[in-house]
C-alpha atoms as one frame of an Amber mdcrd trajectory, in Angstrom:
protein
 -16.721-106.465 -75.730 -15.418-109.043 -78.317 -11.928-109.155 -79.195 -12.540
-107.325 -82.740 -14.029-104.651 -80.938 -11.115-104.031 -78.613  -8.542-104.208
 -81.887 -11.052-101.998 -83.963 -10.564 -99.159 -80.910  -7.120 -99.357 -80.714
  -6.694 -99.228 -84.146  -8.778 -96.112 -84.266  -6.558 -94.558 -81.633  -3.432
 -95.510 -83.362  -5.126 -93.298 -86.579  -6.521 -90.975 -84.655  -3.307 -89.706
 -83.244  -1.465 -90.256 -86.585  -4.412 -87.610 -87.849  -3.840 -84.976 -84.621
  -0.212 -85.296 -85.894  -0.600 -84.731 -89.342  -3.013 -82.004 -88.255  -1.241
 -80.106 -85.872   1.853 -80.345 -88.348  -0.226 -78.888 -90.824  -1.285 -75.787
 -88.946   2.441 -74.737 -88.156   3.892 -76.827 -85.455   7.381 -78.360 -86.246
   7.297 -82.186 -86.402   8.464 -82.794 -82.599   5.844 -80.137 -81.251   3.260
 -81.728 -83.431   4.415 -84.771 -81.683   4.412 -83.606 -78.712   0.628 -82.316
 -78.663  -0.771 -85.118 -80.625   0.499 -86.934 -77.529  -0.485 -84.861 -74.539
  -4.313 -84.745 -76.516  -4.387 -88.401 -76.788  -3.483 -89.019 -72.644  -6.084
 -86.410 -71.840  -8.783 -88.367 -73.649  -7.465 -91.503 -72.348  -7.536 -90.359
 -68.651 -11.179 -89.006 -69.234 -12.363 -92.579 -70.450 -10.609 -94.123 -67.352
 -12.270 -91.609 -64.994 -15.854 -92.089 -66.633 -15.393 -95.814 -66.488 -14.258
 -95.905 -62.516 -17.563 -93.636 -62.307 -19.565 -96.390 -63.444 -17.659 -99.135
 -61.717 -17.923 -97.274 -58.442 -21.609 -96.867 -58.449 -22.226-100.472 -60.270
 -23.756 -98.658 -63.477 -22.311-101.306 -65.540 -23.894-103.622 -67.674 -22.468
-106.504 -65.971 -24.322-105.500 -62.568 -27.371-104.467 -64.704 -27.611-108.382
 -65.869 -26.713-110.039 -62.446 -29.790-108.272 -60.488 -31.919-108.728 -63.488
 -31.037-112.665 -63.878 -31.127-113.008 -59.395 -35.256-110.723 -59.912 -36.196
-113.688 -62.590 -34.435-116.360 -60.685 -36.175-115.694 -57.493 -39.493-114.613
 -59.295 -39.850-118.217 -60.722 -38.882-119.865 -57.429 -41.785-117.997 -55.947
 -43.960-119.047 -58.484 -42.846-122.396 -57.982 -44.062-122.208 -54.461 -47.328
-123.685 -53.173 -50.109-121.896 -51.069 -48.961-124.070 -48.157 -45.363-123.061
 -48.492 -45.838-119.423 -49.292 -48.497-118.863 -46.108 -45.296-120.664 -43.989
 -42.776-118.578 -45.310 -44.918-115.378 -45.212 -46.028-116.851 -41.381 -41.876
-116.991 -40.668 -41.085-113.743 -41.778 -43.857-112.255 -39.492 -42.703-113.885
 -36.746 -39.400-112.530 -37.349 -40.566-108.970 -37.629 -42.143-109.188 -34.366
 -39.283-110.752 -32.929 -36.861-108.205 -34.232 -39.265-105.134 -32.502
């Protein structure tokens, strides 16, 4: 997220509870209980961001994870490509023995 993004959200916050104000004020509510609401709303949609972004942290769904095993698939794709016949048959010879040893 660039910085412009991050100051474009808050500022949309800032006039979206300014609106929930005016809003609620409009329907009846004195100015404090207007306030009050356009506050409690506003924490209930910030804890539901924080809880869907700990989702996606806890179970790596974020794009930062997404890019690190795609950049380590191409990085070890093109070192075996790199490989020759004679070094691929050893390696693939090694990790036979090892499967036998492991049994």
């Amino acid at each position: 997220m660039r910085r412009i993004d991050a100051l474009g959200i808050g500022l949309g916050v800032f006039i979206a509870g300014g609106l929930a104000y005016v809003g609620l004020h409009l329907v009846g509510l004195d100015g404090q209980q207007a306030g009050i609401w356009s506050q409690v709303v506003l924490v209930m949609g910030l804890i539901g961001w924080v809880s869907t972004y700990a989702y996606r942290a806890m179970n790596k769904n974020m794009t930062y994870h997404q890019q690190r095993e795609e950049y380590e698939q191409a990085f070890f794709q093109k070192r075996l490509d790199e490989l020759t016949p004679e070094e691929l048959a050893k390696i693939q010879a090694e990790i036979e023995e090892e499967k036998q040893s492991q049994v």
